[in-house]
KEKE-3310 file (N, C-alpha, C; in steps of 0.2 Angstrom, whole numbers, plus 5000, padded with zeros to 4 digits):
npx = (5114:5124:5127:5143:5156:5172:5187:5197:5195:5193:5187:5176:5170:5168:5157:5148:5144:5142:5128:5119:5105:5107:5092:5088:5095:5090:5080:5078:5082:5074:5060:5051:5059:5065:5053:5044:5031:5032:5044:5057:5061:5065:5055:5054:5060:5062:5066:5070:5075:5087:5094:5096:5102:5114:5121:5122:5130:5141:5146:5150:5160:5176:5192:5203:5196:5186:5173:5159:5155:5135:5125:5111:5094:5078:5068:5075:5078:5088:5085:5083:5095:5102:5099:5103:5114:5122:5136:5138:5138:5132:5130:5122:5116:5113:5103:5096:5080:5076:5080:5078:5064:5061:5069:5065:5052:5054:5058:5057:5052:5042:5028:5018:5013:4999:4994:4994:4989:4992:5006:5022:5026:5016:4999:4995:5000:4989:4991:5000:4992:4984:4992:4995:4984:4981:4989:4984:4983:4994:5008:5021:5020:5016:5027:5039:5035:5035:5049:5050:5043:5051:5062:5059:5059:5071:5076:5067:5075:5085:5086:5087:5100:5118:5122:5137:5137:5132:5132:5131:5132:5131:5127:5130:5143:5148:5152:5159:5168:5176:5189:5192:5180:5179:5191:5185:5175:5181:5189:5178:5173:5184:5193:5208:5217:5223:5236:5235:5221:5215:5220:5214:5201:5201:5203:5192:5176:5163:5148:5137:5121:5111:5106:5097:5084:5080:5080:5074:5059:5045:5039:5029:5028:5041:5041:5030:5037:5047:5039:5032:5044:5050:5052:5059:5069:5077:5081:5089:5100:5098:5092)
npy = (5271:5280:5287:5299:5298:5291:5290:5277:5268:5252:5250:5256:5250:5238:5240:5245:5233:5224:5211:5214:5225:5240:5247:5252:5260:5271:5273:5276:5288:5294:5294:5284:5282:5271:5263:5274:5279:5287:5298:5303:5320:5336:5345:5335:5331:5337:5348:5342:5327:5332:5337:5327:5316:5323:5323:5312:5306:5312:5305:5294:5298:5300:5312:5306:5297:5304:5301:5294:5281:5276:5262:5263:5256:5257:5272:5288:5297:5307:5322:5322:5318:5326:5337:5336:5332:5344:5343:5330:5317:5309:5292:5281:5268:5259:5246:5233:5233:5222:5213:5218:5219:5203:5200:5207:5197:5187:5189:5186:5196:5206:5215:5216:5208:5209:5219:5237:5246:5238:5240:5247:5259:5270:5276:5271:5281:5285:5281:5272:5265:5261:5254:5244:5237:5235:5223:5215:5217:5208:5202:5202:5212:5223:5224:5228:5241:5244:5245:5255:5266:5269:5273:5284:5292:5293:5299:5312:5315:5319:5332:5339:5341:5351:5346:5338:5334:5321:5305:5291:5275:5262:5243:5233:5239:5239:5226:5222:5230:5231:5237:5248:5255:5257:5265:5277:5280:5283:5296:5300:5303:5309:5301:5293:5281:5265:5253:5242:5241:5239:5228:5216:5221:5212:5201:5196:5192:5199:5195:5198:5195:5195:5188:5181:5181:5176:5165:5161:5166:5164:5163:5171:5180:5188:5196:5205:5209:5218:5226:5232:5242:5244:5260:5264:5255:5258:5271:5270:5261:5249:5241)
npz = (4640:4651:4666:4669:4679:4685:4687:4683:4671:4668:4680:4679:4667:4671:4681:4671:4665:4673:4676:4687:4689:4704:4707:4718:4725:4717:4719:4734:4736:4726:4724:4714:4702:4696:4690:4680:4672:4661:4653:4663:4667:4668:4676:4684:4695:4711:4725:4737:4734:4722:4731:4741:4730:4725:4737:4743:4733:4735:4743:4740:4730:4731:4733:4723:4715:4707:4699:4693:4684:4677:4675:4669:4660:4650:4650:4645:4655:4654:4653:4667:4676:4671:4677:4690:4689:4681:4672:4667:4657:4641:4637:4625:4621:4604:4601:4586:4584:4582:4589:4602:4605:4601:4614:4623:4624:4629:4644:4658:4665:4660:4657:4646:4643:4648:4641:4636:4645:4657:4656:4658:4650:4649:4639:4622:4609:4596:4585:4588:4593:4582:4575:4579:4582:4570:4566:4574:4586:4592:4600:4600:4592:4599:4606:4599:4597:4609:4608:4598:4606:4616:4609:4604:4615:4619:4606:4610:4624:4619:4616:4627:4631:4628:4614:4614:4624:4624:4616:4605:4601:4593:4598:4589:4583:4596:4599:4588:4584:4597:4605:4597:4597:4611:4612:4607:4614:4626:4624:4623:4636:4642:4649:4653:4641:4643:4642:4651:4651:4638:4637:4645:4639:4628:4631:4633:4624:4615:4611:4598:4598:4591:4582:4585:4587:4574:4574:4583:4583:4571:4556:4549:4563:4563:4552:4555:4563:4555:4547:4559:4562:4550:4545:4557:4557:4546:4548:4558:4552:4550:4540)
capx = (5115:5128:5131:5148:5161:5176:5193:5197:5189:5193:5181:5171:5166:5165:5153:5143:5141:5139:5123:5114:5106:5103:5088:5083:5098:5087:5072:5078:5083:5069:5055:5046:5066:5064:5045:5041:5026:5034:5053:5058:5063:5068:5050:5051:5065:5062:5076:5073:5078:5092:5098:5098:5106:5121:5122:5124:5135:5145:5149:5151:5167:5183:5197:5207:5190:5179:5170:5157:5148:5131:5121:5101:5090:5072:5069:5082:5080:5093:5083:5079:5100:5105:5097:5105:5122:5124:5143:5135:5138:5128:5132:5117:5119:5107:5103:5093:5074:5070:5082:5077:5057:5061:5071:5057:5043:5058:5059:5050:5047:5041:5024:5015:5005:4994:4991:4998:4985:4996:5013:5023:5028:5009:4995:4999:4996:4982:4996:5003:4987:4983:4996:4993:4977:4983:4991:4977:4986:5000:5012:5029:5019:5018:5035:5041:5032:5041:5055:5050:5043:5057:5068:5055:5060:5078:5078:5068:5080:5093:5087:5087:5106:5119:5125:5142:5137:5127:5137:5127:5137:5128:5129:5133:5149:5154:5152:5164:5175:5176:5193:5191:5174:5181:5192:5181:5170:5187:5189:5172:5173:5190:5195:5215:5216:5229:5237:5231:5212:5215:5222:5207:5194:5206:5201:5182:5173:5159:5147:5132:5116:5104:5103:5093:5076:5076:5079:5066:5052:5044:5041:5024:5032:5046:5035:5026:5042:5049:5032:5030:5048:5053:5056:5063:5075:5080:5084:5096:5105:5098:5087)
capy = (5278:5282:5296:5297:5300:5287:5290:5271:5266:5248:5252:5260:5245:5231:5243:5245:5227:5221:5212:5218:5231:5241:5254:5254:5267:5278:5273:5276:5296:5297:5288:5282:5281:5264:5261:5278:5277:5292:5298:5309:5326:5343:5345:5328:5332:5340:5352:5340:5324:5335:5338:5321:5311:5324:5321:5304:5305:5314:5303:5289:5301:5303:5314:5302:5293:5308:5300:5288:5279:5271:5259:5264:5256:5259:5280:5288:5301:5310:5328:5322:5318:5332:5343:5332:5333:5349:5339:5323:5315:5301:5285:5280:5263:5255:5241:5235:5234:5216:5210:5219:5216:5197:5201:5207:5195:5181:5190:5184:5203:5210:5217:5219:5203:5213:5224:5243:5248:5236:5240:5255:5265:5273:5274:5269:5286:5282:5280:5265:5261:5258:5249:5235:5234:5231:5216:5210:5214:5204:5205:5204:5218:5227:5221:5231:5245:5249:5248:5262:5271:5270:5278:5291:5294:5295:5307:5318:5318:5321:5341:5342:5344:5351:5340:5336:5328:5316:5299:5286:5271:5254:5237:5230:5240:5237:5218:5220:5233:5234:5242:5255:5259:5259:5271:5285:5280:5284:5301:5306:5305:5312:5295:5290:5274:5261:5245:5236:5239:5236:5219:5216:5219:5208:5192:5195:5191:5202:5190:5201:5189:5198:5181:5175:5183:5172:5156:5159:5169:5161:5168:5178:5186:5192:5200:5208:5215:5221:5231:5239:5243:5249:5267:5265:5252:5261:5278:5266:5258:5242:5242)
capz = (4643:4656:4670:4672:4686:4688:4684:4680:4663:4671:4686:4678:4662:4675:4682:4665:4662:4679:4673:4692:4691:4708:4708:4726:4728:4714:4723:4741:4737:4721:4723:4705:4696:4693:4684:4679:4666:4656:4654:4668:4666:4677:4681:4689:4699:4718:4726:4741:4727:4721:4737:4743:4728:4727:4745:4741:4728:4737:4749:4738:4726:4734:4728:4719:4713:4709:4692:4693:4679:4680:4669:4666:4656:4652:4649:4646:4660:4654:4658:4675:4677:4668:4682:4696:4687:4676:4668:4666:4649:4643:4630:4621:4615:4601:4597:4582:4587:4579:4591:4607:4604:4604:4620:4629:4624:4632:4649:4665:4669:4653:4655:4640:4641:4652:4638:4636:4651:4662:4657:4663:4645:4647:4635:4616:4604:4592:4578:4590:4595:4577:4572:4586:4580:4563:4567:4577:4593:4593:4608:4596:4587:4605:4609:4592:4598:4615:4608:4595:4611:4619:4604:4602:4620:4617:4602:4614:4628:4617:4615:4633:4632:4622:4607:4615:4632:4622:4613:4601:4597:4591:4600:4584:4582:4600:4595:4581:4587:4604:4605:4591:4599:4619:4613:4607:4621:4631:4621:4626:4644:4645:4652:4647:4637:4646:4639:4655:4650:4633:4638:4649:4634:4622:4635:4632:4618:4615:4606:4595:4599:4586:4576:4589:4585:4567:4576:4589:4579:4566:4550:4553:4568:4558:4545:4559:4566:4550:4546:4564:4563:4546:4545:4563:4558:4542:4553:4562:4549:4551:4534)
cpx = (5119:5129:5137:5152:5164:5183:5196:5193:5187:5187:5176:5166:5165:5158:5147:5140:5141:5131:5116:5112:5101:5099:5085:5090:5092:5081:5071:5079:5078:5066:5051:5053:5064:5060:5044:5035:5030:5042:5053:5063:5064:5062:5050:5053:5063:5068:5077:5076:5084:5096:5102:5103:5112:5124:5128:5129:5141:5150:5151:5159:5172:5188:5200:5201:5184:5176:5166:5150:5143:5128:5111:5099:5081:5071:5074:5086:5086:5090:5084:5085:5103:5105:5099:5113:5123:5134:5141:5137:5136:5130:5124:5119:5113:5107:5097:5086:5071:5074:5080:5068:5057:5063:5066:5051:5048:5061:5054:5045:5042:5031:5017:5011:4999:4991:4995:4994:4989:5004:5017:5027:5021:5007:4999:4996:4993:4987:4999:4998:4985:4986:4997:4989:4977:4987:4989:4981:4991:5005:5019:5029:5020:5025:5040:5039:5033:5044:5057:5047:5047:5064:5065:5057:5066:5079:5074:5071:5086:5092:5085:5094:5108:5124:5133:5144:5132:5131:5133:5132:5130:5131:5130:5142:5154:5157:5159:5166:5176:5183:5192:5185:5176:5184:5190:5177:5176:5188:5183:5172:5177:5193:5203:5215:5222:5230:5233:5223:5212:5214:5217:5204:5195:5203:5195:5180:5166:5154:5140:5127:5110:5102:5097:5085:5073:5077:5072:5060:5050:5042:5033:5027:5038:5043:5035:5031:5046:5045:5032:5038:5053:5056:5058:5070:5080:5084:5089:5102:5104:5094:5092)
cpy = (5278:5288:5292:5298:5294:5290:5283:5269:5258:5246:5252:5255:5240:5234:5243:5237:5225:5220:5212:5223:5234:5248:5254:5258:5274:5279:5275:5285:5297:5293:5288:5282:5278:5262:5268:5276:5282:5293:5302:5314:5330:5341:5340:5327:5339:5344:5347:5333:5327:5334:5331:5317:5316:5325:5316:5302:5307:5309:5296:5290:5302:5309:5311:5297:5298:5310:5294:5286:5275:5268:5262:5261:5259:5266:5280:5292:5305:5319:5328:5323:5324:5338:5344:5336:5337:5346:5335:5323:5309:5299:5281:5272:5259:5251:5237:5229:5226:5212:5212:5218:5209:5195:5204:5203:5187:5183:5188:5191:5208:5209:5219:5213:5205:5218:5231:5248:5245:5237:5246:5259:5268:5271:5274:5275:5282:5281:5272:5261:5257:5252:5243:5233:5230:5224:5213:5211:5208:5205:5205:5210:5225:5228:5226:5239:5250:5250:5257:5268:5274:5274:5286:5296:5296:5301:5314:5321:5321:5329:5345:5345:5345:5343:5337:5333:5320:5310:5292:5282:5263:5246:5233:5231:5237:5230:5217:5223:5234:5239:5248:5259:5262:5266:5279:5283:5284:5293:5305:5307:5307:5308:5294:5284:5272:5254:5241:5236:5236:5229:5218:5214:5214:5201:5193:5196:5193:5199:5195:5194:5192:5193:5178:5175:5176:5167:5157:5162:5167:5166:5176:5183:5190:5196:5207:5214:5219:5226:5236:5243:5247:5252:5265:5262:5253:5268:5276:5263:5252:5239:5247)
cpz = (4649:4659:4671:4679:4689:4684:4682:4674:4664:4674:4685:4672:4665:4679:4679:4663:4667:4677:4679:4692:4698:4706:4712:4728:4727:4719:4731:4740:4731:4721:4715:4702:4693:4689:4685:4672:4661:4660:4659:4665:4671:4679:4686:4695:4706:4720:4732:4736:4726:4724:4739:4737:4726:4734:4745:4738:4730:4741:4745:4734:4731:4730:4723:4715:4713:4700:4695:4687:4683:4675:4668:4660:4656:4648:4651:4651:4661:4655:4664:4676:4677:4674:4691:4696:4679:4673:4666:4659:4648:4635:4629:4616:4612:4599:4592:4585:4586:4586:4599:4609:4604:4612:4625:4631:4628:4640:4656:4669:4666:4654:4651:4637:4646:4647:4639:4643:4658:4660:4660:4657:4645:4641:4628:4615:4600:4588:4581:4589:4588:4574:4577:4583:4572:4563:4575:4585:4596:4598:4605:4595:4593:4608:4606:4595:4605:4613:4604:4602:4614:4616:4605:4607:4620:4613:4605:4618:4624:4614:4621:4636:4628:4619:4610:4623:4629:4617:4612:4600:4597:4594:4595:4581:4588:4598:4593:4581:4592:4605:4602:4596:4608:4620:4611:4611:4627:4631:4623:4631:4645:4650:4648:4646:4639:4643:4644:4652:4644:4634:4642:4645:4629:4625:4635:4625:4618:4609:4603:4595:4593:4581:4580:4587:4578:4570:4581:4587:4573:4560:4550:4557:4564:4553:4548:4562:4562:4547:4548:4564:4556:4546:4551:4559:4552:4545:4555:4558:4549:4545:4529)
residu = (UNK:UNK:UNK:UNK:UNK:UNK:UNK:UNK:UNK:UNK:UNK:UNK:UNK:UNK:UNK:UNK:UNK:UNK:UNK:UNK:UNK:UNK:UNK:UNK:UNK:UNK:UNK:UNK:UNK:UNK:UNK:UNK:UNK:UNK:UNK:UNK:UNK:UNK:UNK:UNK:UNK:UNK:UNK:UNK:UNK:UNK:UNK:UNK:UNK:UNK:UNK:UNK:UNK:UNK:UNK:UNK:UNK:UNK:UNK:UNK:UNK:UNK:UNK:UNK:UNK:UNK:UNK:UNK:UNK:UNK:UNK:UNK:UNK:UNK:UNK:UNK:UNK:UNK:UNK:UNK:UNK:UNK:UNK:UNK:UNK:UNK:UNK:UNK:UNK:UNK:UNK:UNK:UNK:UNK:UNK:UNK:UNK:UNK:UNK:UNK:UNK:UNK:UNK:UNK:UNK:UNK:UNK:UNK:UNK:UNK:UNK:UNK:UNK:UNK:UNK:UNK:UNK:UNK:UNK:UNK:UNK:UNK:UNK:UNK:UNK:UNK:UNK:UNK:UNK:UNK:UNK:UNK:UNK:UNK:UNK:UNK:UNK:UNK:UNK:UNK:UNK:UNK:UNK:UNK:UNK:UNK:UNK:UNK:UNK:UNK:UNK:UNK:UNK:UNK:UNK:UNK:UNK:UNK:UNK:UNK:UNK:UNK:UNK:UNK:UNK:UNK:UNK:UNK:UNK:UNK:UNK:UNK:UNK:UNK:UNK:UNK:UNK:UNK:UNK:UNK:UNK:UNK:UNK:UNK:UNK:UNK:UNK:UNK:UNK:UNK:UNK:UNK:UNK:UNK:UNK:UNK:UNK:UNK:UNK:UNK:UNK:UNK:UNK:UNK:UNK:UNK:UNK:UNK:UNK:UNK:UNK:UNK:UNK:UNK:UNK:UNK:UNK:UNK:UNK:UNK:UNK:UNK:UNK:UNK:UNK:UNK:UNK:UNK:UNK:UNK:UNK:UNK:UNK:UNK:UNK:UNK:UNK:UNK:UNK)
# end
């Protein structure tokens, strides 16, 4: 999911994959951005908040530089944005679940060996809860299980705005079409599409790593995440 505002489309995708991300801007003009336990919405949003981060924003856009994208992961906070920046338009990029659940049980920061009482997506609904306990509490099985929170969270924000500030594309398409996909990415932001960029995205090789999970999860584990994930991952096309 992307705010935008950059008139370079260049500028603007080494910005997107820039693989730092900072959240002590969010944190320094909205305190809790960063780990909220739940997704942020208007309510969540202050008028002094408001105030301060189109301040900010302000001072960062120029005339001739008055677009700026950003990366967020996490919640999609696209209410909370939306209320910051009434234009805004957000990219939603999905990728499929078996391959993001292994990716978090592979991270040094990933929480959820604490249990759902130490993580920061809040308490499990009794439907998750269940289905952990169904497979005895398994931490893959948890793993599976943010990430369906996490979507559950996305198709709520997506009827906090209208249907045509909001743009779905699949990390498997980008993969395998980058150009095709760059350009309705380009279309949607009302960004113009230049040969130099093109020629830029033509030198990178966009590698789809979603094989990874079945070399590094044994066959149990992959049951487990095909189970907890199912309907999710039919909904998406990945099933």
């Amino acid at each position: 999911m992307q705010l935008l505002n950059y008139p370079s489309l260049a500028v603007a995708l080494r910005k997107v994959f820039n693989p730092g991300e900072c959240y002590a801007f969010w944190e320094y003009y909205s305190k809790g951005f960063s780990e909220p336990c739940k997704d942020l919405v208007s309510d969540d949003l202050s008028i002094m908040m408001k105030r301060n981060i189109q301040t900010a924003m302000a001072q960062i856009t120029t005339r001739k530089r008055n677009r700026l994208l950003l990366k967020i992961t996490g919640w999609p906070r696209i209410g909370f944005l939306s209320e910051v920046f009434d234009d805004a338009k957000f990219i939603h990029v999905i990728r499929d679940g078996r391959a993001v659940a292994n990716s978090f049980i592979n991270i040094g920061f990933w929480r959820g060996w604490g249990g759902p009482e130490n993580w920061r997506w809040g308490p499990l609904s009794k439907a998750y809860q269940d289905e952990w306990n169904k497979h005895d509490q398994s931490f893959i099985a948890l793993a599976a299980i943010q990430w369906k929170i996490l979507m559950d969270s996305a198709e709520m924000a997506k009827t906090y705005v209208e249907a045509n500030r909001i743009m779905e594309i699949q990390y498997e398409q980008l993969c395998a079409e980058p150009i095709p996909t760059m350009r309705e990415v380009a279309r949607f932001c009302e960004l113009e599409w230049n040969e130099p960029f093109e020629a830029g995205l033509r030198r990178h090789e966009l590698l789809n790593t979603n094989f990874k999970y079945k070399e590094e999860l044994n066959s149990r584990q992959q049951e487990i995440l095909n189970d907890v994930l199912g309907d999710s991952l039919s909904r998406y096309g990945y099933l």
